[in-house]
RODO-2510 file (C-alpha; in nm, 4 decimals, decimal comma):
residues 279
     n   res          X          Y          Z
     1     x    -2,0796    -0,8068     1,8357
     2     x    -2,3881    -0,7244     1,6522
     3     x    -2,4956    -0,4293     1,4018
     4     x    -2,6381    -0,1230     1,6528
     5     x    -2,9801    -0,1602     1,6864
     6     x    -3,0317     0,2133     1,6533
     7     x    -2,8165     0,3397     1,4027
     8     x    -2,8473     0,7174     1,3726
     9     x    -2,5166     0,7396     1,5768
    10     x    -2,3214     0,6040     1,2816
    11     x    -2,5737     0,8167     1,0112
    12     x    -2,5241     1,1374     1,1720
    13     x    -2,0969     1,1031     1,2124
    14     x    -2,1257     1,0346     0,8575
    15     x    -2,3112     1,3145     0,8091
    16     x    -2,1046     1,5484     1,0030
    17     x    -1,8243     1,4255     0,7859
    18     x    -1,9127     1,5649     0,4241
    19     x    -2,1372     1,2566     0,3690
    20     x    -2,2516     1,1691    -0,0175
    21     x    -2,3234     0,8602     0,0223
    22     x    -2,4273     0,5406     0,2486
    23     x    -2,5749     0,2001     0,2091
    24     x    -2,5625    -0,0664     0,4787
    25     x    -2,6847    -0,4109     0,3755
    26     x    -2,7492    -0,7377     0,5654
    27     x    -2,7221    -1,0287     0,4081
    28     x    -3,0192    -1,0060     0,1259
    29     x    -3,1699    -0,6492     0,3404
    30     x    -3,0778    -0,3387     0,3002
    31     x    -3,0978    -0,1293     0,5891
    32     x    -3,0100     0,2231     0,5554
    33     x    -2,9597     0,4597     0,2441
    34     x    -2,8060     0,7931     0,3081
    35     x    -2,7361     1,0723     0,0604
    36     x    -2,5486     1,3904     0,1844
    37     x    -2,4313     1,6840    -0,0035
    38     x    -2,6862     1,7014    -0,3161
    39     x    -2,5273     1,3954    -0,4055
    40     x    -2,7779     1,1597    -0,6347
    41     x    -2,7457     0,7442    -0,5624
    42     x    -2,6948     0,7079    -0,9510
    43     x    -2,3984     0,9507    -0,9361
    44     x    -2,0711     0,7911    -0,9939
    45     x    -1,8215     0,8616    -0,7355
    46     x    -1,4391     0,8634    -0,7438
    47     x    -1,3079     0,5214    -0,5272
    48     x    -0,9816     0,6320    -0,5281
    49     x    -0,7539     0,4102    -0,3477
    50     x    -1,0371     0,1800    -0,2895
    51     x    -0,9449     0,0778    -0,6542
    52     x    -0,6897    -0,1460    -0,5087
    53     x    -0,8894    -0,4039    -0,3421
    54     x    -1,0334    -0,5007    -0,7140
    55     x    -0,6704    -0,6304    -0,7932
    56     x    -0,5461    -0,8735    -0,5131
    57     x    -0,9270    -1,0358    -0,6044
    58     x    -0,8647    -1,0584    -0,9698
    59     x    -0,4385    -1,2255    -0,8873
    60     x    -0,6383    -1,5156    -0,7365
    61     x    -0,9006    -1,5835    -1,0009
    62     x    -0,5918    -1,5210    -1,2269
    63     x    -0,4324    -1,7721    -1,0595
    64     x    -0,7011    -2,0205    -1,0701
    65     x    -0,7266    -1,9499    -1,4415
    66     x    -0,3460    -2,0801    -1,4719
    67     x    -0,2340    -1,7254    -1,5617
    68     x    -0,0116    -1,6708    -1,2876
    69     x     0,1339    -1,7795    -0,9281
    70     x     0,1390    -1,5292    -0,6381
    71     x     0,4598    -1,6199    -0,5391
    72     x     0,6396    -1,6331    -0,8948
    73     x     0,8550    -1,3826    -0,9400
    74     x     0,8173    -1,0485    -1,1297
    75     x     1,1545    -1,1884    -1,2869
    76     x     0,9826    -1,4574    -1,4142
    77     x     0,7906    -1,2308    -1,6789
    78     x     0,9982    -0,9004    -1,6816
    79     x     1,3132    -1,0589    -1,7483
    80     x     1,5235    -0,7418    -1,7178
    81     x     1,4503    -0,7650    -1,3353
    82     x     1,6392    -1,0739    -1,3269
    83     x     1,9923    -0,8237    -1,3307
    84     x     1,8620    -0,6346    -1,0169
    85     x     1,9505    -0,8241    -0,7154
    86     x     1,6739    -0,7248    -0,4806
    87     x     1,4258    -0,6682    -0,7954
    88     x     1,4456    -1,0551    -0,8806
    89     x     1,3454    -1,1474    -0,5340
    90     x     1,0030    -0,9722    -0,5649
    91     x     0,7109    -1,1580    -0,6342
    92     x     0,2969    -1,0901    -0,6913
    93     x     0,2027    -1,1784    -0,3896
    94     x     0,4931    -0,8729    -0,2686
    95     x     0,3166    -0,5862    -0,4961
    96     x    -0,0385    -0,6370    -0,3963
    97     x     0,0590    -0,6545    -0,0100
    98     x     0,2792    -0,3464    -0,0785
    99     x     0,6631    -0,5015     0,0775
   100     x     0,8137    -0,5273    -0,2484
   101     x     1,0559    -0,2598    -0,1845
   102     x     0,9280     0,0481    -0,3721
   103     x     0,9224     0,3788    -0,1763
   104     x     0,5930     0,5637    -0,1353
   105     x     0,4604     0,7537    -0,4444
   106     x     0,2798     0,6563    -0,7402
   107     x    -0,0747     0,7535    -0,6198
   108     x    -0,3028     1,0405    -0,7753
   109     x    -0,1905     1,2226    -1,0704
   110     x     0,1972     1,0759    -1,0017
   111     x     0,1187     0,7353    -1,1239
   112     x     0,3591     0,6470    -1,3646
   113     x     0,2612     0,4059    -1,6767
   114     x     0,3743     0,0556    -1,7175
   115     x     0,7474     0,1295    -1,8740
   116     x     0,8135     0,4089    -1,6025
   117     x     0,7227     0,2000    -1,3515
   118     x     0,9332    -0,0731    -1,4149
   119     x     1,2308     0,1276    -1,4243
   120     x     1,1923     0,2343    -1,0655
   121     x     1,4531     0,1453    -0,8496
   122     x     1,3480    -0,0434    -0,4977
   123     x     1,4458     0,1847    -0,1452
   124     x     1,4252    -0,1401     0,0802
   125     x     1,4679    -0,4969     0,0648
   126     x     1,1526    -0,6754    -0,0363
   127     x     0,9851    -0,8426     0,2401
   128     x     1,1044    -0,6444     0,4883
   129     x     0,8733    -0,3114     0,4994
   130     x     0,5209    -0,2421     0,4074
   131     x     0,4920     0,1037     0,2031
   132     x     0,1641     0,2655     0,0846
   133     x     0,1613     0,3763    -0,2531
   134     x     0,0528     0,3035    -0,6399
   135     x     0,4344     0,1723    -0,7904
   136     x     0,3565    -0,1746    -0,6617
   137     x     0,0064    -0,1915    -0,8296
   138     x     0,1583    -0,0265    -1,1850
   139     x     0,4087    -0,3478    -1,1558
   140     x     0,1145    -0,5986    -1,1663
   141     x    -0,0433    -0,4197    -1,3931
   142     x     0,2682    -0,4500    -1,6028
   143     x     0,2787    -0,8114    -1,5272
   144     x    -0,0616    -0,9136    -1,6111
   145     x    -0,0679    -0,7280    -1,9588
   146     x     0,1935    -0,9219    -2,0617
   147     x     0,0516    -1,2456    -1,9298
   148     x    -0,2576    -1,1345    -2,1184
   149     x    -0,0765    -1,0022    -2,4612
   150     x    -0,1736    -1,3730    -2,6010
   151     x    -0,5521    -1,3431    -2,5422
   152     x    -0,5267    -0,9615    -2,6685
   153     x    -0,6766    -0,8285    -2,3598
   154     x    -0,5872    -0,5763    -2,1120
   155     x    -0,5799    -0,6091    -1,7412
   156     x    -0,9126    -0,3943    -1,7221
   157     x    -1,0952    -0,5958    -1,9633
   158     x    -0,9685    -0,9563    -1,7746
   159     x    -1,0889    -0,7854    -1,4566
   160     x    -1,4441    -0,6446    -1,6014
   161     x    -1,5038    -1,0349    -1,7369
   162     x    -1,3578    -1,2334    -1,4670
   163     x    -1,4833    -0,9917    -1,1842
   164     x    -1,6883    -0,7222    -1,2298
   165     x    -1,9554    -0,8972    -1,4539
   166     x    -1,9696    -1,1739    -1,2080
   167     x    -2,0523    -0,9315    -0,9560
   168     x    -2,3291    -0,7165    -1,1648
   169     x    -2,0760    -0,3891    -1,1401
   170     x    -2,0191    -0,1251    -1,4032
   171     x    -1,7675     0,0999    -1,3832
   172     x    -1,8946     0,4072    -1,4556
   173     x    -1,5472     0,5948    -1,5749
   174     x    -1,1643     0,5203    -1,5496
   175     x    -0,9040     0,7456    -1,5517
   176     x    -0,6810     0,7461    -1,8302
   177     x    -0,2675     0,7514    -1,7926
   178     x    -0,1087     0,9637    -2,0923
   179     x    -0,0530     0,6807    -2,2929
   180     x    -0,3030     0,5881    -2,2894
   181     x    -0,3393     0,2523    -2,0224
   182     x    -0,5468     0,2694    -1,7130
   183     x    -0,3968     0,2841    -1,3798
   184     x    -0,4505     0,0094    -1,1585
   185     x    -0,3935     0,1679    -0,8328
   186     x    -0,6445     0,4444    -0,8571
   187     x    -0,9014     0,5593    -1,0839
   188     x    -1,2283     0,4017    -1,1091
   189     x    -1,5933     0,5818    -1,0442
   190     x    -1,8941     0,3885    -0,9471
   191     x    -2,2065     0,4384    -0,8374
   192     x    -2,3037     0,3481    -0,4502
   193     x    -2,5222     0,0740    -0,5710
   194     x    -2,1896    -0,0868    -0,7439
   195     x    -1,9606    -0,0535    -0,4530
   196     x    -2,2085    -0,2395    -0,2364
   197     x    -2,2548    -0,5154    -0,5163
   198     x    -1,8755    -0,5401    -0,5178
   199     x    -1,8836    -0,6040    -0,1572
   200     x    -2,1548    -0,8543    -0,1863
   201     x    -1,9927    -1,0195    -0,4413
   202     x    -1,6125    -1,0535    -0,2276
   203     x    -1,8885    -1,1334     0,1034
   204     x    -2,0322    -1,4421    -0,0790
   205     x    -1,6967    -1,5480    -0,2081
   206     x    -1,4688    -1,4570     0,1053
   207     x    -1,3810    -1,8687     0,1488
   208     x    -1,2477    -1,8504    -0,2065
   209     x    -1,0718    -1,5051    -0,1817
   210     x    -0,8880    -1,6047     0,1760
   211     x    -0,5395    -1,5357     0,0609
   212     x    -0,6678    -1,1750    -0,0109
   213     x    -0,7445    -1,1353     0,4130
   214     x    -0,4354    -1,2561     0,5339
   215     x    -0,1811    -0,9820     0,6042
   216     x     0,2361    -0,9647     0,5908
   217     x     0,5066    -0,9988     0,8480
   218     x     0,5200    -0,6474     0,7481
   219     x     0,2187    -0,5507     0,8469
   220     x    -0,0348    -0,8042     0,9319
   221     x    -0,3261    -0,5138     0,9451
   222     x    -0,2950    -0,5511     0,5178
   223     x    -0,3329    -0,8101     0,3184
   224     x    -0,3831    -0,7758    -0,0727
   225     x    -0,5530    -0,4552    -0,1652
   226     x    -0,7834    -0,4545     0,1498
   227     x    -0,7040    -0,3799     0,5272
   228     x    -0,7340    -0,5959     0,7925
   229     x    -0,9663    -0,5233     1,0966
   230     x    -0,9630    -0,1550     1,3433
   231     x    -0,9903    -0,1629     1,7278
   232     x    -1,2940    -0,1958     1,8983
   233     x    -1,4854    -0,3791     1,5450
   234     x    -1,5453    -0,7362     1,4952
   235     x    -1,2237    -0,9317     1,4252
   236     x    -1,2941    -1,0468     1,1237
   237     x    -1,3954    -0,6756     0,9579
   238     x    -1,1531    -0,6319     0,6286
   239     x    -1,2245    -0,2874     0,4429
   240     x    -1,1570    -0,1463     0,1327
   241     x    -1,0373     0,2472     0,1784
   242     x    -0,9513     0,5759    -0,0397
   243     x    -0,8645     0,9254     0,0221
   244     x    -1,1429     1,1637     0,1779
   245     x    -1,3343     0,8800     0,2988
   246     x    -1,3874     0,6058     0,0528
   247     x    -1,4542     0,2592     0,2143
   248     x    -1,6210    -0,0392     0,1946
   249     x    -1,6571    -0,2190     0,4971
   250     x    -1,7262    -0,6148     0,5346
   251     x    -1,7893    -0,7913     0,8135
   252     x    -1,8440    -1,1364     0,7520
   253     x    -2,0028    -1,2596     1,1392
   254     x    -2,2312    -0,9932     1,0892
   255     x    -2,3384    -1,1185     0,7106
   256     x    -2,2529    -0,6697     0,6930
   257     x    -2,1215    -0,4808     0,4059
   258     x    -2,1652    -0,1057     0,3872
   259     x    -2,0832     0,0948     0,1080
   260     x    -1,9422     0,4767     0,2194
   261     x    -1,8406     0,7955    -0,0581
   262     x    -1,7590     1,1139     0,1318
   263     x    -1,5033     1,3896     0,0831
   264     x    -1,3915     1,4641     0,4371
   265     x    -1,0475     1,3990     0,5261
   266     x    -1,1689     1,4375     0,8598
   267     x    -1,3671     1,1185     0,8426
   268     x    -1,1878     0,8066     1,0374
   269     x    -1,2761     0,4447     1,0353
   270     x    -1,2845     0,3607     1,3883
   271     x    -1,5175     0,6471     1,4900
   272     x    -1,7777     0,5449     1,2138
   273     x    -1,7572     0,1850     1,3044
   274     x    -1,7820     0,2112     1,6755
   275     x    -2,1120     0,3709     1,5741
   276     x    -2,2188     0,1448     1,3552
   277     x    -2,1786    -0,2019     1,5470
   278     x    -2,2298    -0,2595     1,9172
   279     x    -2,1074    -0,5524     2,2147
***
């Protein structure tokens, strides 16, 4: 497959679809830049969901750091888990591929802080069922800041230096929970330009960041914080995705990685990518 030689297919279902804003980039080229809406490329732009895929990135740089495992157990840190026979079987690797258990909720304004989270009961064994939702995410979060309580950082300020720097992002805002801790499953704002150089950055590195593209028995279409390929795209497409539209799309083959903000909950992933690549 190969990116659509004419591309106003793919530019006008955006459009249709309460576009703000588009950039597709090849390799060192970028090749279209779309604005919708009155929306202004230096706007920020709520990622929503697409928050997650920073954190599945950041477990494996953690991990080469010597911070943590993927597969240690939450247990192994929270040791009150360690009573809870199904909570001391849950690992990392389990809440950033979202089958450690916890029923769906935790996403928008719901998202509980660290403490709260914790106390959560699981619905299902973990392992066994993949659930969408922000508890998982809150978990690691909880996880990290204590592996990070030493070194006086928080999991936002390991990820801005370990990541985001790396990567020449800002975040423009981030929400704020009421005691004050940011929430790791939602919540970021960045401008267009930033998404893209976040995909770029996960494009050039995808060898390094495998683990992240490899899904679940649970569901083998997510792996951690990014999902895993739609019908009729290249095979090897992995995506990044929030409410109303929010996506980043890279497709590795194609040396591709479009950045999308919208506010359409009409807007679907296979109908914009069947536009935008071709047999």
């Amino acid at each position: 497959m190969r990116l659509a030689p004419d591309l106003s297919p793919a530019l006008d279902y955006a459009r249709r679809h309460a576009l703000h804003a588009l950039l597709v980039a090849r390799g060192d080229e970028l090749v279209a830049c779309e604005l919708g809406n009155g929306f202004q490329r230096e706007s920020a732009h709520p990622l929503y969901s697409g928050t997650k895929s920073f954190w599945g990135v950041l477990a494996l740089y953690a991990q080469e750091d010597g911070l943590l495992e993927l597969d240690e157990p939450v247990a192994a840190t929270i040791a009150s888990w360690s009573d809870d026979p199904w909570k001391r079987r849950v690992t990392l690797r389990m809440l950033l591929a979202l089958t450690s258990g916890f029923a769906f909720g935790g996403l928008g304004a719901s998202v509980p802080a660290y403490d709260r989270a914790l106390a959560i009961p699981l619905r299902d064994e973990p392992g066994t069922r993949f659930t969408y939702g922000g508890i998982p995410l809150q978990i690691f979060g909880a996880v990290l800041a204590r592996k990070l309580e030493r070194s006086t950082r928080t999991p936002h300020e390991y990820l801005r230096e370990r990541v985001l720097e790396p990567a020449g992002v800002r975040v423009a805002s981030w929400r704020r929970l009421g005691d004050g801790t940011q929430p790791l499953p939602t919540g970021a704002s960045l401008r267009v330009d930033d998404w893209l150089a976040y995909g770029r950055f996960v494009l050039r590195h995808r060898e390094q960041l495998a683990a992240c593209f490899q899904g679940s028995a649970a569901n083998p279409r997510y792996g951690l914080g990014w999902w895993l390929g739609v019908a009729g795209a290249p095979p090897d497409l992995v995506y990044a995705s929030g409410s109303g539209g929010q996506a980043l799309y890279l497709i590795p083959s194609l040396d591709l990685c479009v950045a999308h903000f919208g506010k359409s909950a009409s807007f679907r992933h296979e109908a914009f990518l069947k536009r935008l690549v071709a047999a």
